[in-house]
N, C-alpha and C positions, 0 to 999 in steps of 0.2 A: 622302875626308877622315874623320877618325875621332876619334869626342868622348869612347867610354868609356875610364874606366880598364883601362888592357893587366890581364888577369889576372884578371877579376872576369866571372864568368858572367853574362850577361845572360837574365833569362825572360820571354817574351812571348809572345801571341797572335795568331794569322791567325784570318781568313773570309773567305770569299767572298758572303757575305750569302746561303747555301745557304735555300731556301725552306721556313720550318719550316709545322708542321703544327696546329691547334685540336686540342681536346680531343674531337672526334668523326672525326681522320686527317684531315681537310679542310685543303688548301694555304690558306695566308696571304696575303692579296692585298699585290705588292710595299713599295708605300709602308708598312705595315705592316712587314715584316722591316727595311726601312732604320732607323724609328723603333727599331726593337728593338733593332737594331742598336750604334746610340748613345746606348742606355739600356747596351747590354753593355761598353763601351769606358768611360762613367763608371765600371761596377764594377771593373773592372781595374783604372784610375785608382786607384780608393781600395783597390784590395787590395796596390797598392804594386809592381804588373807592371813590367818594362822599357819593353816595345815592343807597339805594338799595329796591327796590319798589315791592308789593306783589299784584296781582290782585285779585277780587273776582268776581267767578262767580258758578252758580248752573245748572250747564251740563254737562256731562261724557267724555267730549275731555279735563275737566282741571279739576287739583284735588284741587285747594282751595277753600274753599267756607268759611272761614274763617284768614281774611288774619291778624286781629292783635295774632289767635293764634301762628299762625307759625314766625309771626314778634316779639312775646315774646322768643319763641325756639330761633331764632339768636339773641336776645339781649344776651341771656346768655353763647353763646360762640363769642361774638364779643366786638372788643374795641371800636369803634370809627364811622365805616360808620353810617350813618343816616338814617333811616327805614320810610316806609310808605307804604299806599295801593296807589294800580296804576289799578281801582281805587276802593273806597267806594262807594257802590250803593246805596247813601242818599236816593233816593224817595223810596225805599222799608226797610229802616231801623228806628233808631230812633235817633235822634240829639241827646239827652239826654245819651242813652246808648254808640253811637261812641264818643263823649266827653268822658266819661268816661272809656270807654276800651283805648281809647287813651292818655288819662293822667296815666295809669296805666303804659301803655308800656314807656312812657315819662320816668316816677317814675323809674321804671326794668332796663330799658336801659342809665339809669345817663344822660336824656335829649336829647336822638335821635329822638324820634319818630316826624312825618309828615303825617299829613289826606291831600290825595285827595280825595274832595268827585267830583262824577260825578252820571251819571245817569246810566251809562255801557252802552254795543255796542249790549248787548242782557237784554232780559225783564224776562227771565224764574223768577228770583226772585220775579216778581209782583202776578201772582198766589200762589207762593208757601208762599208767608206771606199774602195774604189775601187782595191785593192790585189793584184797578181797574184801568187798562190801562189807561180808558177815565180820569184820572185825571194824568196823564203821566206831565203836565207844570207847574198844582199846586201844588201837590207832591213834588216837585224839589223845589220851587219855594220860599215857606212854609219853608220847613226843613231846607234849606239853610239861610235864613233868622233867623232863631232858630240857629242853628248852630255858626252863626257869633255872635250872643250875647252870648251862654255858653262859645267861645272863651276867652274872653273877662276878665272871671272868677271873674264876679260882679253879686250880687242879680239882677235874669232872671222874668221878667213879659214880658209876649206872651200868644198869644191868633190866631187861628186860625181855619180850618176847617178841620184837615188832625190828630189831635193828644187833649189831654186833654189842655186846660190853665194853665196856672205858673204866681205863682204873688208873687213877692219876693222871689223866688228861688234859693236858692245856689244849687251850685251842686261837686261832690266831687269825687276823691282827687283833689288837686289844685293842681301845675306845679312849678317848681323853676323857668321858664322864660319862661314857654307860650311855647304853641304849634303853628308849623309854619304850616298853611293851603295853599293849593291849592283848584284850583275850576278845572277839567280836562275837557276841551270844544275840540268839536268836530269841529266845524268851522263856528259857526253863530254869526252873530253880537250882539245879544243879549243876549247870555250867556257872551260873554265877557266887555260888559258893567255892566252886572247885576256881575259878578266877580270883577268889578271896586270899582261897589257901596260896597260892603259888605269889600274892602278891604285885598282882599286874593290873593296869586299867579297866574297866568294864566299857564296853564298845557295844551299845546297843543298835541294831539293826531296826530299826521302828520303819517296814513298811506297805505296814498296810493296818487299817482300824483305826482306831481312835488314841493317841501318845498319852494317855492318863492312863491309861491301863497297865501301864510297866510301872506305871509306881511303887506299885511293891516289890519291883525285883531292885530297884534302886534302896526302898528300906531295908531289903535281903542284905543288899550285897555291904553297909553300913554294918549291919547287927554283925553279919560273919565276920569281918574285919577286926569290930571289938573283941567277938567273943574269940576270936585265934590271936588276936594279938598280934597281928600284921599291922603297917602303918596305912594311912586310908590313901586309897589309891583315885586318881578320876575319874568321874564318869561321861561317855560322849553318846552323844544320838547322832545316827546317820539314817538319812530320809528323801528321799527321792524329789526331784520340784524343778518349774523352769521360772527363770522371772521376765515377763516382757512389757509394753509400756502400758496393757491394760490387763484385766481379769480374763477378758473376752479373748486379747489375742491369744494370750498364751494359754489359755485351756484350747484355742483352736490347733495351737502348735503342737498339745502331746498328744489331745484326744485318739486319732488315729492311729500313732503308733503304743500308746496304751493299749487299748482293744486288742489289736494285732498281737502284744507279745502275752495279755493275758490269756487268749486262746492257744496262742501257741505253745505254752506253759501248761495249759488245762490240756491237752491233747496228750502232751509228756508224761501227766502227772495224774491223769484221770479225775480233774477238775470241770465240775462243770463251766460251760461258757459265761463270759460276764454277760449281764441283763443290763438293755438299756438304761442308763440313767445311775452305771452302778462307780462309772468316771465323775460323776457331777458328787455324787455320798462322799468319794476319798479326800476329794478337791476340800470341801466343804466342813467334814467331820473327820476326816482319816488322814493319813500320813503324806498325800500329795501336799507338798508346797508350792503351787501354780499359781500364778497370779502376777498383779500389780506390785511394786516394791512396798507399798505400805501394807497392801493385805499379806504378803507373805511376812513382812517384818513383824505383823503382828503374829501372824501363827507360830513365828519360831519364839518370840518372846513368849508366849502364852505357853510354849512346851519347856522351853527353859523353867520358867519359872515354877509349874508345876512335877516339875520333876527334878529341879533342883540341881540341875548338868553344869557341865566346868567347859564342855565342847558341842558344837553342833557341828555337824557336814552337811551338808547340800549336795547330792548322788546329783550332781547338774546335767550328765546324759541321759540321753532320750530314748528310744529306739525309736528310729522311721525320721528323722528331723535333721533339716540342713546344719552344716556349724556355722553358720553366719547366727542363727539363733541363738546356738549354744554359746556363742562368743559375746553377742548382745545380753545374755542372760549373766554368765561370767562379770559382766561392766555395770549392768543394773546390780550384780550384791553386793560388791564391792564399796562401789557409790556411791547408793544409795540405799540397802538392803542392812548393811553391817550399821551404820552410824542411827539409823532407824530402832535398830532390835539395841544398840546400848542408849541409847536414848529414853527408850520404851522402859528400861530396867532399871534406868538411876534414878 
């Protein structure tokens, strides 16, 4: 379902509630980044943002692992931006209960609220609710499909192998106009067709490489639309970046905890370690947006426009970096990052 005006750029903000740092490098003890958190979400609020987007995940470099409670905390000191998880890790939750925490936040928030569901970029939640990897395509697959009918907010009959059957089911509270979904795809052809079929936004995760390269999952996700006869749904890029008052400072601000969390992910993951000079390539050609307000407003205008998106986010956390930056960066796109990248496009 879809509430913005066709045609008009949407700009907004992701986090993951990434674990910032004191003033002496020292980690932030969690409930501290959530309050931060939603002190960062009022300023977007008043700097006139789109959308402001909460991630979930259950590991100790990020403090939410609940992202519609802290998206309820900013509903109630916010007007107007529009909320959502960035993203909901459907194959380890329940369609039934994110409908319904999401209608709620809809209800609190006088009709903000936005679900992306996705699979997330890490698994720790599949153990820890009692979920077996080896069903990682069904899982997803399944709940997505359940999901797009409680959407829908008609008596639900489904039936599958991942959860109980519904046969005539309502499900409650209901919405004054429907909740706007996304489907948040990583870069394969098939989730963005199977995002087609069910009718939902496409939510592109662009980070890392060069943002032309999704071009054609943007053409994809166009063609399946016609050829299913679904009505065309938007599409958003979310991408990582800090903005400070030059190029120099603010690549000095991520560069370190960059590094730091690419290794620590390569360790995880059996990636090799990044190569010096391999932070200066992303900045430069790939999916970092770090810099000055006009060099970032020009990178995001330059992916807008080649890829032809209805939404951009800014993932404006860091890891390893105080929130005095992150707050500075917050105020830099606002004020002058957003009126920059529409300026640039009219």
């Amino acid at each position: 379902m879809t509430h913005s005006d066709p045609g008009i750029l949407e700009l907004g903000l992701d986090t993951f509630g990434g674990v910032t740092e004191d003033d002496q490098g020292r980690p932030l003890p969690h409930p501290r980044v959530i309050r931060d958190l939603v002190e960062d979400a009022v300023l977007a609020d008043q700097a006139g943002l789109d959308f402001f987007g909460v991630g979930e995940h259950h590991r100790p470099d990020f403090a939410v692992s609940s992202p519609e409670m802290v998206l309820a905390a900013i509903a109630g000191c916010t007007t107007r931006i529009r909320l959502g998880s960035a993203v909901t890790v459907l194959s380890s939750d329940d369609p039934v209960r994110v409908y319904e925490r999401f209608a709620t936040l809809d209800a609190v928030s006088g009709g903000r609220a936005e679900i992306v569901a996705g699979r997330g970029s890490f698994t720790e939640s599949f153990p820890l609710f009692g979920y077996d990897l080896s069903q990682y395509e069904v899982l997803f697959e399944e709940k997505l499909g359940l999901l797009a009918q409680l959407l829908r907010e008609e008596p639900v009959t489904w039936s599958g192998t991942t959860r109980a059957p519904l046969h005539e089911q309502r499900v409650f509270p209901s919405t004054a106009h429907g909740i706007r979904a996304w489907v948040g795809v990583g870069g394969s052809p098939e989730s963005v067709v199977r995002t087609a079929r069910h009718g939902m936004g496409l939510f592109l995760a662009i980070i890392g490489g060069a943002p032309a390269r999704f071009a054609p999952y943007v053409d994809l996700f166009a063609r399946a639309q016609d050829e299913l006869g679904t009505p065309r749904q938007p599409v958003a890029v979310h991408s990582p970046g800090l903005i400070a008052r030059t190029d120099e400072q603010a690549r000095d601000i991520v560069r370190p905890g960059w590094y730091a969390m690419r290794e620590r992910m390569g360790r995880e993951r059996g990636w090799p370690p990044p190569a010096q000079g391999d932070f200066e390539i992303e900045v430069e050609q790939g999916a970092q947006y770090v810099g000055s307000p006009e060099t970032v407003a020009r990178k995001i205008a330059r992916t807008v426009r080649t890829l032809g998106v209805d939404r951009f986010d800014l993932k404006y956390d860091q890891g390893g970096v105080r929130h005095d930056d992150l707050r500075r960066s917050i105020e830099l796109y606002g004020t002058q990052v957003v009126p920059l990248v529409r300026d640039m496009l009219s």
